[in-house]
C-alpha positions in Angstrom: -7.7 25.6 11.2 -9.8 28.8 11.4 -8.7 32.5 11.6 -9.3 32.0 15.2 -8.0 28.7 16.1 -9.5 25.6 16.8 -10.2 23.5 19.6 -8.6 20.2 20.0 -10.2 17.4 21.7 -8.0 14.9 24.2 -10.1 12.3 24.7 -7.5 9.6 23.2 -5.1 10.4 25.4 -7.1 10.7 28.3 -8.4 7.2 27.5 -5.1 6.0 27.3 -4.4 7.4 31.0 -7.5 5.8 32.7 -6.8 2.7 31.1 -10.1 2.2 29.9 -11.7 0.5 27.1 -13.7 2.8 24.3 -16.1 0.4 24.5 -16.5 0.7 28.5 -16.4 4.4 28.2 -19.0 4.4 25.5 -21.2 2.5 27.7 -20.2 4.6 30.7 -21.1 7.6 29.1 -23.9 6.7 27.4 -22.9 7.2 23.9 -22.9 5.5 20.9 -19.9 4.2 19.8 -19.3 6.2 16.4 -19.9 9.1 18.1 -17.4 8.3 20.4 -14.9 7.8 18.3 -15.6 11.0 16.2 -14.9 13.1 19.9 -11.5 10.7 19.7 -10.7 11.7 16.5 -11.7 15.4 16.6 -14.3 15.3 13.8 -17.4 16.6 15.3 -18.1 20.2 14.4 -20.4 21.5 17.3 -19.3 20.5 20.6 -22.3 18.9 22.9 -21.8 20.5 26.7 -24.0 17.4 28.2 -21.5 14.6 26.1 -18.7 16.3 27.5 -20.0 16.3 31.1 -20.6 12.6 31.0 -16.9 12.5 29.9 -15.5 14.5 32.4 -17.6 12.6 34.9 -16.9 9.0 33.7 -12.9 10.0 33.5 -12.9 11.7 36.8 -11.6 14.8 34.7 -11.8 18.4 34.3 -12.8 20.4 31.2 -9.3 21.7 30.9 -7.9 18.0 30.2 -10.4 17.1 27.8 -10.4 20.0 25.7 -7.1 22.4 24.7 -7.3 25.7 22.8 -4.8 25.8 19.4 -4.2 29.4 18.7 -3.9 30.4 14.9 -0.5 30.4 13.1 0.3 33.9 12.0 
C-alpha cells in the first residue's frame, strides 16, 4: 500500500450480488476476459474510466460500490 492509500476494487463481490457469470459480464461489458479478472483481483495499476462505466452500467451500480478508498496505516 502506498503513503497515500490505495484503492480497492469490489467487482467480486458485486458479481457475487448480481448473480452473474464472469463470463456473462465480460461479454456484457465488452471486455476481455483476463482483463476482467485482473479488475476482480485488483491487479491493474491505472484505472480505465470507460471499463468502469461499462461496469457500473452492466451491474446497475454506482461508482461508490465498485470502487472503496483504503486509507494508509500510520
Amino acid at each position: 500500500m502506498g503513503k497515500y492509500g490505495t484503492i480497492k476494487i469490489k467487482l467480486g463481490d458485486l458479481i457475487v450480488q448480481a448473480g452473474i457469470s464472469k463470463n456473462k459480464l465480460s461479454h456484457r461489458a465488452e471486455m476481455q476476459r483476463t482483463q476482467l479478472n485482473n479488475y476482480c483481483n485488483n491487479t491493474i495499476s491505472r484505472l480505465d474510466v470507460e471499463v468502469l462505466a461499462r461496469l457500473c452500467n452492466v451491474l446497475g451500480c454506482q461508482i461508490g460500490d465498485l470502487l472503496e478508498y483504503v486509507p494508509p496505516k500510520d
